[in-house]
C-alpha positions as CSV (number, residue, x, y, z in Angstrom):
1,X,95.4,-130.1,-25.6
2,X,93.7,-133.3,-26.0
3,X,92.5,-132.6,-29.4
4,X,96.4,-131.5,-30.6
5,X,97.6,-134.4,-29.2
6,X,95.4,-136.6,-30.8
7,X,95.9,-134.8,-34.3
8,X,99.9,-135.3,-33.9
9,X,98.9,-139.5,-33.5
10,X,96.5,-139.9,-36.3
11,X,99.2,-138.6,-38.3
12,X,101.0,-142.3,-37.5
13,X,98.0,-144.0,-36.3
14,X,95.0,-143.7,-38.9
15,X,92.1,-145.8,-36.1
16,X,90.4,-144.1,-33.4
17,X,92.6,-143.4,-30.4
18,X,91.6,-143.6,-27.1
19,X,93.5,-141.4,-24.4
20,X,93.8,-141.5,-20.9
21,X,95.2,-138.9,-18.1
22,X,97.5,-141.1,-15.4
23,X,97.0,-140.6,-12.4
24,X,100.2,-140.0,-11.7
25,X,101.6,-136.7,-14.3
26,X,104.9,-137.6,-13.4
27,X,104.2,-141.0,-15.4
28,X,103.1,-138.2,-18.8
29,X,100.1,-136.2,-19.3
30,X,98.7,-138.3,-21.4
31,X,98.8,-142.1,-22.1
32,X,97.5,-144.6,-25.1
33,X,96.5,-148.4,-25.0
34,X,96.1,-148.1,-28.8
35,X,98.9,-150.9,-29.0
36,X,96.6,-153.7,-27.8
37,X,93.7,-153.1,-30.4
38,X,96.5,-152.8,-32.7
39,X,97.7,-156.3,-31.6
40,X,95.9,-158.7,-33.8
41,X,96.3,-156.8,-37.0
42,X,99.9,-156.4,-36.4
43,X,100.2,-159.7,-35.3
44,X,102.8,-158.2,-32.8
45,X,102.4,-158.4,-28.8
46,X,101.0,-154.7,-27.7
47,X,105.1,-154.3,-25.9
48,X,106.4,-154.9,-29.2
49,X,104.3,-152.4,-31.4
50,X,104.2,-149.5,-28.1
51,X,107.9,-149.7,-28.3
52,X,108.2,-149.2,-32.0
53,X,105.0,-146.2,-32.0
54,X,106.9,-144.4,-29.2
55,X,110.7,-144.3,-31.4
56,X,108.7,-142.7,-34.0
57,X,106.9,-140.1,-31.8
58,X,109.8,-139.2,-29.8
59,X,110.3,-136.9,-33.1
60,X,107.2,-134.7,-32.8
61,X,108.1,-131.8,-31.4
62,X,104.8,-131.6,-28.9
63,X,106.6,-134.0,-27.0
64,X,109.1,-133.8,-25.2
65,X,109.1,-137.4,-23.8
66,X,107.4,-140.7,-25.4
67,X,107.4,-143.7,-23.2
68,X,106.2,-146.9,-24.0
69,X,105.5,-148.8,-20.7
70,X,103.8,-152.6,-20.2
71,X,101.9,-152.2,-23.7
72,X,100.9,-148.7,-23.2
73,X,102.4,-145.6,-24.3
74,X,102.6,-142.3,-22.0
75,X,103.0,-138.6,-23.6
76,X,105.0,-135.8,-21.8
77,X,103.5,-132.6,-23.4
78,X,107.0,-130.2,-24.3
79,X,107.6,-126.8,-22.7
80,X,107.2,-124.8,-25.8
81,X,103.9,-126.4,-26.7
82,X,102.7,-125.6,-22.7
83,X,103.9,-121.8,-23.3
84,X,102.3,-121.4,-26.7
85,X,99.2,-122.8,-25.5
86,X,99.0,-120.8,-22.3
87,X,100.1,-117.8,-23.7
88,X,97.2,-118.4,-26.3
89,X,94.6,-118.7,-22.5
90,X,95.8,-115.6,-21.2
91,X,95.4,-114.0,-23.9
92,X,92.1,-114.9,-25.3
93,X,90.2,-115.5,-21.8
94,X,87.0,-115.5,-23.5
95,X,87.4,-118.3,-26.1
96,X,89.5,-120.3,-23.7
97,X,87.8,-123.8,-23.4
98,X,85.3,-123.0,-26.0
99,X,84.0,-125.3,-28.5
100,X,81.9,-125.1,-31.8
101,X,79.3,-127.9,-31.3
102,X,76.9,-128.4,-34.2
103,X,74.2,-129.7,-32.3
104,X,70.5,-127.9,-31.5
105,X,69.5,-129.2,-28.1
106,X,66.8,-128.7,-25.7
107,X,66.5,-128.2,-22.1
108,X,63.7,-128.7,-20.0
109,X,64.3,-129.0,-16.1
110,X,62.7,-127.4,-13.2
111,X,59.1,-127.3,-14.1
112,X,57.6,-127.1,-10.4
113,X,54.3,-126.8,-10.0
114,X,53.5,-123.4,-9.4
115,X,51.3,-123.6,-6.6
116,X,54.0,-122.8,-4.0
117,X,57.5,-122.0,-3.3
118,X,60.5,-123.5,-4.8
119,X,61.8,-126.3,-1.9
120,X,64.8,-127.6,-2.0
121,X,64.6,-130.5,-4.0
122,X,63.4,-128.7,-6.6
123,X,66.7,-126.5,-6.0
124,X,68.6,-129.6,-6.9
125,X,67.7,-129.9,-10.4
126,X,67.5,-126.5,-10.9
127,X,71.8,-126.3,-10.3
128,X,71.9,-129.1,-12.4
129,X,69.9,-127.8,-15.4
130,X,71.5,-124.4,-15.4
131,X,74.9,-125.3,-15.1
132,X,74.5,-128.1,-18.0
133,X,73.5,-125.3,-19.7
134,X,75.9,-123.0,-19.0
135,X,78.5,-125.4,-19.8
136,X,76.6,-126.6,-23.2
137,X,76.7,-122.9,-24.2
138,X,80.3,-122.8,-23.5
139,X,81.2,-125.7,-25.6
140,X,79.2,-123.8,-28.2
141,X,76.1,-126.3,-28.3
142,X,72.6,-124.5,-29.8
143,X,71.2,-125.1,-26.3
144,X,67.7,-123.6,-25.5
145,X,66.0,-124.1,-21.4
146,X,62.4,-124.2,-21.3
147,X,60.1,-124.2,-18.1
148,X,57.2,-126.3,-18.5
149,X,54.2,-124.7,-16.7
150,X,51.6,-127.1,-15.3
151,X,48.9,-124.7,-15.0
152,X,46.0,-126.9,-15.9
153,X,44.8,-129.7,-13.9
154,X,43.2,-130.3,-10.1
155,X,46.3,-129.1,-8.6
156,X,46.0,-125.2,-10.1
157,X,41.9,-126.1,-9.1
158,X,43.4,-127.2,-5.7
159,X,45.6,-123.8,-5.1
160,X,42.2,-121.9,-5.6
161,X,40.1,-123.9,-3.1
162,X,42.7,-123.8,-0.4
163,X,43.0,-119.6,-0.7
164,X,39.0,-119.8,-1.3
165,X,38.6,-121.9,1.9
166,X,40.9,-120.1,4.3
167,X,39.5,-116.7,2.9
168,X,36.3,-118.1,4.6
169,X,38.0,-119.1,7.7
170,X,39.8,-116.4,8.1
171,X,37.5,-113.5,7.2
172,X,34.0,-114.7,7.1
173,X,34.2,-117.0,10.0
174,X,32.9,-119.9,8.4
175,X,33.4,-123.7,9.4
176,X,34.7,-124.6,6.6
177,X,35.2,-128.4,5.6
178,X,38.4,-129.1,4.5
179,X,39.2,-131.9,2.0
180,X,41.4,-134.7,2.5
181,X,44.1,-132.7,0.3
182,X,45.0,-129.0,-0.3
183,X,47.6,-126.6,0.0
184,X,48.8,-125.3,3.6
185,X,51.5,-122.9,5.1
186,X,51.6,-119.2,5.9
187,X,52.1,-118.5,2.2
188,X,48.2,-119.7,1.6
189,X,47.1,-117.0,4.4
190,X,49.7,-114.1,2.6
191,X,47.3,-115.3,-0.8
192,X,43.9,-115.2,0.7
193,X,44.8,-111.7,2.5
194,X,46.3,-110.2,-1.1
195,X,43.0,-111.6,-2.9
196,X,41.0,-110.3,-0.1
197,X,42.9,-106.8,-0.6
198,X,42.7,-107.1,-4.5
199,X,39.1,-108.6,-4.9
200,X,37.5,-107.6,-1.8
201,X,36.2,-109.7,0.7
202,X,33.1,-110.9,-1.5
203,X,35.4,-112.9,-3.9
204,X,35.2,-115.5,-0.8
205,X,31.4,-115.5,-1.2
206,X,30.8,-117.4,-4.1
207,X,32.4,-120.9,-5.2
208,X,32.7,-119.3,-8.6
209,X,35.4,-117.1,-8.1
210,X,37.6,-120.5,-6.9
211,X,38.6,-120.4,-10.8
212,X,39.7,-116.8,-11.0
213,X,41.6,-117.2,-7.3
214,X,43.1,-119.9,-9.4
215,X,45.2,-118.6,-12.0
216,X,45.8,-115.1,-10.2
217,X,47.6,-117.3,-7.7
218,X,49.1,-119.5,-10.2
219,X,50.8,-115.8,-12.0
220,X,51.7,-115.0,-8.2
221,X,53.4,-118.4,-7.4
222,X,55.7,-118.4,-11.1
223,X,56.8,-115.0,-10.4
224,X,58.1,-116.0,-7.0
225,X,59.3,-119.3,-8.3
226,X,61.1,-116.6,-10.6
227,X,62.8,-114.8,-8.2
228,X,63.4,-117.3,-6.4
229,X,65.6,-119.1,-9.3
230,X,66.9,-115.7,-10.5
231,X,68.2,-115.0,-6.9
232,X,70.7,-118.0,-8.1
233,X,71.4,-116.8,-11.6
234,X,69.0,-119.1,-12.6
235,X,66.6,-117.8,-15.7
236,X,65.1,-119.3,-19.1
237,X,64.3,-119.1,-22.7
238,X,61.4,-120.2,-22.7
239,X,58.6,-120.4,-19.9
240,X,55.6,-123.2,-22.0
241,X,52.1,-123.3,-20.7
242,X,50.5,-126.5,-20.3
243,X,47.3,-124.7,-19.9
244,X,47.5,-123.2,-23.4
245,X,49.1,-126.4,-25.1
246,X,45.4,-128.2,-24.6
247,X,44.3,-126.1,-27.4
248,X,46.0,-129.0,-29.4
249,X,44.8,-131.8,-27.4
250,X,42.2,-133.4,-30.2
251,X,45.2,-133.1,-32.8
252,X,47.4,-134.9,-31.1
253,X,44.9,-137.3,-29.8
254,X,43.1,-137.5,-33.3
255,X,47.1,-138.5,-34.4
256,X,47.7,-141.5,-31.8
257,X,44.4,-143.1,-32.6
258,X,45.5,-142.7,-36.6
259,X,49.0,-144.5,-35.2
260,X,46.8,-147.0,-33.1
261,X,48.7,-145.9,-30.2
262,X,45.0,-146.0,-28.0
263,X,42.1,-147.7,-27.7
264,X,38.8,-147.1,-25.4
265,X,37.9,-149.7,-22.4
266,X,35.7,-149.3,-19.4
267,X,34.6,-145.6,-20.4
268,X,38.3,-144.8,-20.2
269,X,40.9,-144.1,-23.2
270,X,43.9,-146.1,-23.1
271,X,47.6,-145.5,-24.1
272,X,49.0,-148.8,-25.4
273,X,52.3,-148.4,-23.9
274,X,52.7,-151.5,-22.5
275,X,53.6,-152.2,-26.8
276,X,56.9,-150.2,-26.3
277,X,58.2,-151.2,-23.1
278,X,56.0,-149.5,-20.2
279,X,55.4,-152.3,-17.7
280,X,51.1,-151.5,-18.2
281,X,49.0,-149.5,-20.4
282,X,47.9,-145.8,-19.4
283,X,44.8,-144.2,-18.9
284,X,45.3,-140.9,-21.0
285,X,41.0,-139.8,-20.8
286,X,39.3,-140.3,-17.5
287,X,35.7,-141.8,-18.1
288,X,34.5,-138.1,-17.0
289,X,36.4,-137.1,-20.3
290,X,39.0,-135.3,-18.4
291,X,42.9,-136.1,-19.9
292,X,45.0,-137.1,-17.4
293,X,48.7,-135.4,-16.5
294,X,50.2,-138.1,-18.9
295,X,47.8,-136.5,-21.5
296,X,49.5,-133.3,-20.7
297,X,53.0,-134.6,-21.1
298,X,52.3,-136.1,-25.3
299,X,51.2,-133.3,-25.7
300,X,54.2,-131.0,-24.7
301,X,56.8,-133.8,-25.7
302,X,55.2,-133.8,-29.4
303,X,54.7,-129.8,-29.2
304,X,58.3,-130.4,-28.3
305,X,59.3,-132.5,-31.3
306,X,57.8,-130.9,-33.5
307,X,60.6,-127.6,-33.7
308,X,63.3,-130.2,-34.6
309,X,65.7,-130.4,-32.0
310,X,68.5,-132.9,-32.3
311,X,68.5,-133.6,-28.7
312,X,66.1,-133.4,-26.4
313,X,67.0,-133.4,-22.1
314,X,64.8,-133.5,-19.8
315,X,65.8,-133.3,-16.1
316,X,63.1,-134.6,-13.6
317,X,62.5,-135.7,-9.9
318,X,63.5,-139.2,-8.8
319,X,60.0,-139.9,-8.2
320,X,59.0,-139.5,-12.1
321,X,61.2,-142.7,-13.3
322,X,58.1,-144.5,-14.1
323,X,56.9,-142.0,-16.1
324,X,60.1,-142.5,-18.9
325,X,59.0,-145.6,-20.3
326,X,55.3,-144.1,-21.0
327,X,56.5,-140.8,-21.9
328,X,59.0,-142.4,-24.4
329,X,56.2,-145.0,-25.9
330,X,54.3,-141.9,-26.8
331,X,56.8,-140.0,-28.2
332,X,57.3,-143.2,-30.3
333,X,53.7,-143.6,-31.3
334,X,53.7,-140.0,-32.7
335,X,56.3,-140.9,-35.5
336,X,59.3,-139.6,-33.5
337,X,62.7,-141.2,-32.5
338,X,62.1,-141.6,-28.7
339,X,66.0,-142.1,-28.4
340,X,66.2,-138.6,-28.9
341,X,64.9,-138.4,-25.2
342,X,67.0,-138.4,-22.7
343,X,65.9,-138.4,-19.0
344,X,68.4,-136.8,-16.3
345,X,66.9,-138.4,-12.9
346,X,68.0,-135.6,-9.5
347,X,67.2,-137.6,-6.4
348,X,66.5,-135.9,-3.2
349,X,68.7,-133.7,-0.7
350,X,68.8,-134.4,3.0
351,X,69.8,-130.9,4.9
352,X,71.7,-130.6,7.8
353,X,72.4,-127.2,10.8
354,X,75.0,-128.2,13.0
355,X,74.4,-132.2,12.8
356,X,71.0,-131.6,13.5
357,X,67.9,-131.7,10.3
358,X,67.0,-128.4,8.5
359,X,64.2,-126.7,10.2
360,X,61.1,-126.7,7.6
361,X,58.8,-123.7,6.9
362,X,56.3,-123.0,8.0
363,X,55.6,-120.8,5.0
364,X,56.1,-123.4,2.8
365,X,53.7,-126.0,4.8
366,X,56.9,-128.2,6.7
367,X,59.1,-128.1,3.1
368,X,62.6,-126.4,3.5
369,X,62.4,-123.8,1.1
370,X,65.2,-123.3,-1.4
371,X,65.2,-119.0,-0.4
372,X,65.9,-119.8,3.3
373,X,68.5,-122.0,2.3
374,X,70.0,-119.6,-0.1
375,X,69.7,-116.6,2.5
376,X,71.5,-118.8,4.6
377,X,75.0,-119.7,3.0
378,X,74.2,-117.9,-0.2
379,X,73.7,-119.1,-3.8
380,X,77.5,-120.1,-4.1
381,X,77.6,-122.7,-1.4
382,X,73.9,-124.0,-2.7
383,X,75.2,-124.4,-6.5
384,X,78.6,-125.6,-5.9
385,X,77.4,-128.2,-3.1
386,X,74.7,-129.7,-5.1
387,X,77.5,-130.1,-8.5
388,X,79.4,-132.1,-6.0
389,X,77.7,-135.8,-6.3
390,X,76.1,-137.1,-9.9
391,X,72.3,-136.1,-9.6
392,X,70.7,-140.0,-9.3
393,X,72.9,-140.2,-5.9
394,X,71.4,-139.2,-2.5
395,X,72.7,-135.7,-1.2
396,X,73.3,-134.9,2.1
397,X,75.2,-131.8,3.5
398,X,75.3,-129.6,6.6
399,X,75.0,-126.0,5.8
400,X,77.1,-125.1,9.0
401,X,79.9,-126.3,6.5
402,X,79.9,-123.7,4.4
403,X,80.2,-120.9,6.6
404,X,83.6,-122.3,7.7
405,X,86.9,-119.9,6.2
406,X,88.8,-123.1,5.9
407,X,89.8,-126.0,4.0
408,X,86.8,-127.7,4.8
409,X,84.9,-124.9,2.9
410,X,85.4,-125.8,-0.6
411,X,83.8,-122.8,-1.8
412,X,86.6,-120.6,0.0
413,X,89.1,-123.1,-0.7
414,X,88.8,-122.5,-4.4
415,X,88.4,-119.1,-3.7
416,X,91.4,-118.1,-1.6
417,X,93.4,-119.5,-4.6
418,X,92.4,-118.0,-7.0
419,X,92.9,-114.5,-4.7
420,X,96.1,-115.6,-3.4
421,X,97.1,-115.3,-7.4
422,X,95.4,-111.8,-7.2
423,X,97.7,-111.0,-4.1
424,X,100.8,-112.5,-6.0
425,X,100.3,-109.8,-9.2
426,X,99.4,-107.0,-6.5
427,X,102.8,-107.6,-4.4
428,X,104.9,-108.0,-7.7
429,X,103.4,-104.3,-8.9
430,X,102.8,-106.6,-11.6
431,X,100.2,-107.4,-14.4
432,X,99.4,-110.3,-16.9
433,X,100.4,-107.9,-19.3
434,X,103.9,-107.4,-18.5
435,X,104.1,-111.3,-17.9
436,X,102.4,-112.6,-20.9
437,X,105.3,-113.6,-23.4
438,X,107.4,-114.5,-20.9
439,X,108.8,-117.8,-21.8
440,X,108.0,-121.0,-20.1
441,X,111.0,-123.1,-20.5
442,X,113.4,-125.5,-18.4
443,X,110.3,-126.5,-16.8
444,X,110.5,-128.2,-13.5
445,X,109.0,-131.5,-13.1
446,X,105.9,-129.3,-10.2
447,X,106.0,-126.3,-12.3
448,X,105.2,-128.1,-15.6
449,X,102.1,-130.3,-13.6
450,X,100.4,-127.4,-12.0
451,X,100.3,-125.8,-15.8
452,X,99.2,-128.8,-17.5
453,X,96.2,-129.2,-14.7
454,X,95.7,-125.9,-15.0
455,X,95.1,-126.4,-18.9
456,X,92.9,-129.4,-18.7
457,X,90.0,-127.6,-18.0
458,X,88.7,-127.9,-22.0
459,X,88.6,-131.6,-21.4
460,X,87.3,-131.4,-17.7
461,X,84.6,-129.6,-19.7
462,X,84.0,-132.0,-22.4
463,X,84.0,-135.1,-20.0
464,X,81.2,-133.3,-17.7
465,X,79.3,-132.8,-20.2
466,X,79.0,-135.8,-22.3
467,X,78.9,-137.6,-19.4
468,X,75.9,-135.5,-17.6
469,X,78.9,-135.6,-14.9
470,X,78.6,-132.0,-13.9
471,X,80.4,-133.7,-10.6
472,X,83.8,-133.6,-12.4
473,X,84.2,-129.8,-12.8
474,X,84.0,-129.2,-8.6
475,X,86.1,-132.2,-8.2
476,X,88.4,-130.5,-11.3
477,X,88.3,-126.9,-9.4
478,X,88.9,-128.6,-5.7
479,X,92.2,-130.3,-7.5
480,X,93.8,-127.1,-9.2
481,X,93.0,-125.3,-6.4
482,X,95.3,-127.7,-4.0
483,X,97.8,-127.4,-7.2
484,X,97.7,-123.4,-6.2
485,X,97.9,-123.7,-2.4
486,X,100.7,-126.5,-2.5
487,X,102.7,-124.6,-5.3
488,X,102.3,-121.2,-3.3
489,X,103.8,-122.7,0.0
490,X,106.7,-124.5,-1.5
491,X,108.0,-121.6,-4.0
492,X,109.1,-117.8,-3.2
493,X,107.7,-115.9,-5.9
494,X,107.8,-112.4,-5.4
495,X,111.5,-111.6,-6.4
496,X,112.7,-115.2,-7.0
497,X,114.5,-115.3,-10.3
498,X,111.6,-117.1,-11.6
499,X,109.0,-114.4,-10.7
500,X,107.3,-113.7,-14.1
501,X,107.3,-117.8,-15.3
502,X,105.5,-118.1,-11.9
503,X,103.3,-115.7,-12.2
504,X,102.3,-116.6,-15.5
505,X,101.8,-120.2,-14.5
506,X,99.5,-118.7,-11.8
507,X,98.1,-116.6,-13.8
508,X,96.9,-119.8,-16.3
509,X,95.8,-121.7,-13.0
510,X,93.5,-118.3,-11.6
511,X,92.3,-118.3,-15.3
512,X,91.2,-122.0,-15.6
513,X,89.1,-121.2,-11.8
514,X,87.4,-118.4,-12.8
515,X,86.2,-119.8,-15.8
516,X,85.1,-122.9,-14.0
517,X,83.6,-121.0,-11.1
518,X,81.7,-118.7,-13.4
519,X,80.4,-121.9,-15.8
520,X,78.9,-123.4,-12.2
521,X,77.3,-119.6,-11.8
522,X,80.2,-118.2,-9.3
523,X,82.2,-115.2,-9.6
524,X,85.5,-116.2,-8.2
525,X,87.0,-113.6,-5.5
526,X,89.9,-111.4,-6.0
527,X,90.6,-110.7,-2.5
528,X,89.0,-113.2,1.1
């Protein structure tokens, strides 16, 4: 709609136009302040030119009313343009709400380390990443997700000793010193009993099968973290080793010294990032000779860079802000346009049963794992609660919410309209074929809102997605779904005289929720 509208202006208006929704509908469905940038070159007050812009529009025929009020000028959308265009909807529900972006774009969220199960702030960015996604596809972006697997470094070496060590314990009754930091929970027993069934018990005899326990349990730990993400319609492209990236380590290092982007000090090699921005330099090589993780991140971000992306997201724990400025100063120092980089920061989630804190795993060492959440309310209620808030804002939510059948639900709010519109065909004997051309005209003031909201979901899309808002489309489906509930209390529909333009206005309104639902990864209900 947006886009028609704004075609019909530049035909009188040849500057960019900015348009805004009132708050109010019954005020228009759209609304320009293009008078007051029009102001100075007009020399004319913004009342002046609004009122002389809105005579001329009154004669398009996509309006039906063209108001100009304090300066600004509101647009009532027409009945016959409403029909054509929801006729269009119902009849073309796949490309409803599509675009055709021409930009190639890459993904990268997730990338836990895989040395245990997915918690629940992990779960966070996860939603995030996929739905983005989703909704990037949708608007027809060339979008491609990538895991980034860090399996290299003392934390894979650390998995291994902690199954190594309590395979001791455990089955060769050795007291076994434990260092200051390794992995614990009930999954590190499950690991050391499967090694001890797969290797026998001698592979806890010699420190130099710690390696091999290493990366068997590394390949364990991504295929849960797998399941775990496909048990929420979450899966990827692209999984990318950091392991086998290293194989490129002394070309990429050989090509920051060539940019001057290091330089050696105290036995250690430095990253001279402090030159673009970081608040210190970075060691990148250890004095043992050993790269540290930032070492591992040039690389992948140039490995990155290198396949010519136009865009490149990445979505990352709170705790990892420091790590933009550095990252970006690399990026930089390898001949690339580090604005190309954008960082998507997902803060933590505080859970809640019954007012009362989550209760942690002990599987998962005192985390709360993201599959006991999930078996607990189920993957809906986890996605659409964690869309609800921008990602860099603090989350808190009580699961015993979501297992409500009531407005307080949101999840069955949304829901029970859009099968309330499934009743409405079933009780009719109806289908949206038999309703489909039916005209929408004489629109009343409620009937012509509830379609126009019901249409807005292209822009709802838009607006989340430029704006890494993803908040906007649950706020979006919340709305229309109130639009459904309110409109289905205060009308008869079932043999009123206006049963097939209600049903068709339904009709567009169950459309516009299951296309929303399913671009958040939910398949809206046709009966509750």
């Amino acid at each position: 709609m947006k886009k028609k509208v704004l075609s019909v202006l530049k035909k009188h208006i040849d500057k960019d136009i900015v348009l805004e929704k009132p708050k109010d509908l019954n005020f228009g469905h759209f609304s320009t302040p293009i008078s007051f940038s029009l102001a100075k070159e007009y020399r004319k007050s913004p009342i002046l030119i609004a009122n002389e812009l809105s005579k001329t529009l009154q004669n398009e025929s996509i309006f039906c009313g063209v108001d100009a009020i304090k300066g600004y000028i509101n647009f009532t959308l027409s009945d016959d343009f409403l029909d054509e265009y929801t006729t269009w909807a119902l009849k073309n529900e796949t490309n409803f709400a599509k675009d055709d972006k021409n930009e190639k774009i890459l993904l990268e969220y997730v990338s836990a380390n895989p040395t245990g199960p997915l918690h629940i702030g992990h779960a966070r960015g996860a939603v995030l990443g996929d739905t983005l996604y989703r909704i990037a596809k949708h608007l027809g972006y060339k979008i491609t997700s990538e895991y980034y697997v860090n399996d290299a470094g003392s934390q894979i070496e650390m998995l291994g000793v902690s199954i190594f060590l309590n395979g001791q314990n455990n089955f060769l009754n050795i007291a076994v010193e434990w260092p200051k930091e390794y992995y614990k929970g009930d999954y590190i027993n499950d690991l050391a009993f499967e090694a001890k069934e797969k290797f026998g018990i001698e592979i806890f005899k010699d420190k130099k099968n710690i390696s091999k326990l290493s990366y068997w349990a590394k390949d364990k730990m991504l295929n849960l973290i797998k399941s775990n993400l496909k048990e929420c319609g979450i899966e990827f492209d692209n999984f990318v080793s950091e392991k086998k990236l290293y194989d490129k380590w002394d070309e990429v290092f050989d090509k920051l010294k060539a940019n001057q982007a290091v330089y050696e000090k105290d036995g250690k090699w430095w990253l001279d990032s402090e030159k673009y921005g970081d608040e210190k330099n970075r060691v990148i090589i250890r004095d043992d000779g050993r790269p540290t993780y930032l070492a591992g991140d040039i690389i992948y971000h140039n490995d990155k860079f290198e396949r010519e992306y136009d865009k490149y997201i990445n979505i990352w724990g709170a705790d990892h802000h420091g790590y933009i400025a550095r990252v970006k100063a690399a990026i930089k120092f390898l001949g690339y346009d580090e604005n190309k980089l954008e960082v998507i920061l997902s803060q933590m989630v505080s859970l809640l049963k019954g007012g009362e804190p989550y209760k942690m795993s002990k599987r998962a060492g005192n985390f709360i794992l993201m599959s006991d959440v999930v078996n607990d309310i189920g993957s809906d209620a986890l996605r659409f609660i964690f869309l609800t808030k921008k990602s860099d804002t603090h989350l808190e939510f009580d699961v015993d919410m979501f297992k409500a059948n009531d407005s307080s639900n949101p999840i069955y709010y949304i829901n029970y309209a859009h099968a309330r519109v499934h009743q409405l065909f079933e009780k009719s004997g109806k289908s949206e074929k038999d309703i489909i051309n039916t005209k929408l005209l004489n629109l009343e003031s409620d009937e012509k809102n509830i379609l126009f909201y019901s249409l807005l979901l292209p822009e709802i899309l838009e607006d989340a997605f430029s704006q890494r808002a993803l908040q906007k489309l649950t706020e979006y489906l919340k709305n229309l779904a109130s639009f459904v509930h309110k409109f289905y209390n205060e009308h008869r529909v079932v043999g009123s005289e206006k049963e097939d333009i209600y049903l068709k206005i339904f009709a567009t309104a169950a459309l516009s929720i299951r296309t929303g639902l399913k671009l958040i990864g939910i398949t809206a209900k046709n009966k509750m």
